[in-house]
C-alpha positions as CSV (number, residue, x, y, z in Angstrom):
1,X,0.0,0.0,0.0
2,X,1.4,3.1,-0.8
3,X,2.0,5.7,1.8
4,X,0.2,8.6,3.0
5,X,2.6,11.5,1.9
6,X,2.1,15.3,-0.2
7,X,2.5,13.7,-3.5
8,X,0.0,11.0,-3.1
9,X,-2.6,13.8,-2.2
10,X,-1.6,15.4,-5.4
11,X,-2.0,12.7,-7.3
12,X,-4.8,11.5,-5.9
13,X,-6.7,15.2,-6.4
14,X,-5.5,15.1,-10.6
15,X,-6.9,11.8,-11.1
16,X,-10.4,12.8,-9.1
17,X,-10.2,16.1,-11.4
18,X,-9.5,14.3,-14.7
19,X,-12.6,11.8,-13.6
20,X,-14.6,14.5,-12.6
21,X,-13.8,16.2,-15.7
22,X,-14.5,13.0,-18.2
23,X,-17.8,12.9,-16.6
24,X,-18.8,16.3,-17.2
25,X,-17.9,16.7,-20.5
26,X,-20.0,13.4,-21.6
27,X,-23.0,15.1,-22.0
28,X,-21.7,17.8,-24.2
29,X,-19.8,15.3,-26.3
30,X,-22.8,13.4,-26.8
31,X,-24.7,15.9,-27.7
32,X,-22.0,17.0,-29.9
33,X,-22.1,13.6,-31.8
34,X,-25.9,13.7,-32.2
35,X,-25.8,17.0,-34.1
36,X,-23.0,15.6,-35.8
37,X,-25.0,12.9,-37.1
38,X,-28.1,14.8,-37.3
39,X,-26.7,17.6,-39.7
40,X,-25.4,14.8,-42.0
41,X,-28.1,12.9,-42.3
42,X,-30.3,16.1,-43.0
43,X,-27.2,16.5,-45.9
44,X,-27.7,13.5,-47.3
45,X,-31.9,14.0,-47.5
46,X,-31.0,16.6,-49.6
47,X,-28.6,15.1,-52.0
48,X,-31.3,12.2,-52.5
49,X,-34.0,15.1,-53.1
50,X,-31.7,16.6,-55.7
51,X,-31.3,13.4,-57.2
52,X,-34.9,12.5,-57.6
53,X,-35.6,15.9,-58.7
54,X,-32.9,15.9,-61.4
55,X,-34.3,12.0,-62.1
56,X,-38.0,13.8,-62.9
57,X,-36.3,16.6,-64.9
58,X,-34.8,13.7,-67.3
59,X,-37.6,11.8,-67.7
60,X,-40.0,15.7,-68.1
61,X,-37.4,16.1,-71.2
62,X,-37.8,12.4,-72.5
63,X,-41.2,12.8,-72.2
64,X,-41.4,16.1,-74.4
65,X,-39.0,14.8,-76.4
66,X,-41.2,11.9,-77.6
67,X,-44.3,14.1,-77.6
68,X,-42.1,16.0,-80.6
69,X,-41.0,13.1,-82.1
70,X,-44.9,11.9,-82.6
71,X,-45.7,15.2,-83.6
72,X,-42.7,15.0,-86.4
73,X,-43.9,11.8,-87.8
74,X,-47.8,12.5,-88.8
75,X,-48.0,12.3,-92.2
76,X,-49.1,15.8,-93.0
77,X,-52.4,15.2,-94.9
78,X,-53.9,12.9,-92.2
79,X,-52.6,15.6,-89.9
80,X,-54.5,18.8,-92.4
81,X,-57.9,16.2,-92.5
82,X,-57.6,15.7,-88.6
83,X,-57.2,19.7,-87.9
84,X,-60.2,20.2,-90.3
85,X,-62.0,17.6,-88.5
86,X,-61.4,18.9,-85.1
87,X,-61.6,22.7,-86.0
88,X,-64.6,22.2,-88.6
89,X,-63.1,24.4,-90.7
90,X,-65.4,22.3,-93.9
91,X,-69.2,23.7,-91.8
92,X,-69.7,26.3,-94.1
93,X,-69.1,23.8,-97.1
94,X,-71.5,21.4,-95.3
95,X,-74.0,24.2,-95.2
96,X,-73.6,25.1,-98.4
97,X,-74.3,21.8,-100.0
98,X,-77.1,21.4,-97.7
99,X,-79.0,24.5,-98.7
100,X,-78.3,23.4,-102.6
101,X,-79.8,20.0,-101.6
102,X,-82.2,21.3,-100.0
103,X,-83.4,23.8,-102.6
104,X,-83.4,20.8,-105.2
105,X,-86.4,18.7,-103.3
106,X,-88.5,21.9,-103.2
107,X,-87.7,23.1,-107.2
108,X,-89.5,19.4,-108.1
């Protein structure tokens, strides 16, 4: 056993202080560590929202780019009948030879 002098008072106070002072910093480390991890994981939510955002913007261009290539590709006087169609750009025609039809089953 070692004996009871100054120097093993001394030594005996740093080693209680150093203790001490392990156990009081835990806390702060911990915490420390948790925002640590905290702030990266909030970093990498953002990179994978990025990502997925940049995914949609690739597949908003392929999609428009198809859209133009279908556009491209109609043969032009199916596409000039189909805009007549839709836009009925031939009623007046239609009413036209209507009203002659019509006027040729009353002149008999």
């Amino acid at each position: 056993m070692a004996q009871n002098t100054e120097v093993n008072s001394q030594i005996t106070d740093a080693v209680t202080q150093a203790n001490v002072n392990v156990l009081a910093q835990s806390p702060a480390m911990a915490m420390g560590s948790l925002f640590q991890t905290m702030a990266h994981s909030t970093g990498v939510l953002f990179e994978n929202t990025i990502s997925a955002q940049q995914q949609q913007n690739a597949l908003a261009q392929a999609g428009a780019n198809m859209g133009v290539m279908q556009i491209y590709s109609v043969d032009t006087m199916a596409d000039a009948a189909g805009t007549e169609k839709v836009s009925q750009a031939g009623v007046a025609d239609n009413m036209t030879s209507m009203l002659a039809t019509l006027q040729a089953f009353q002149n008999r």
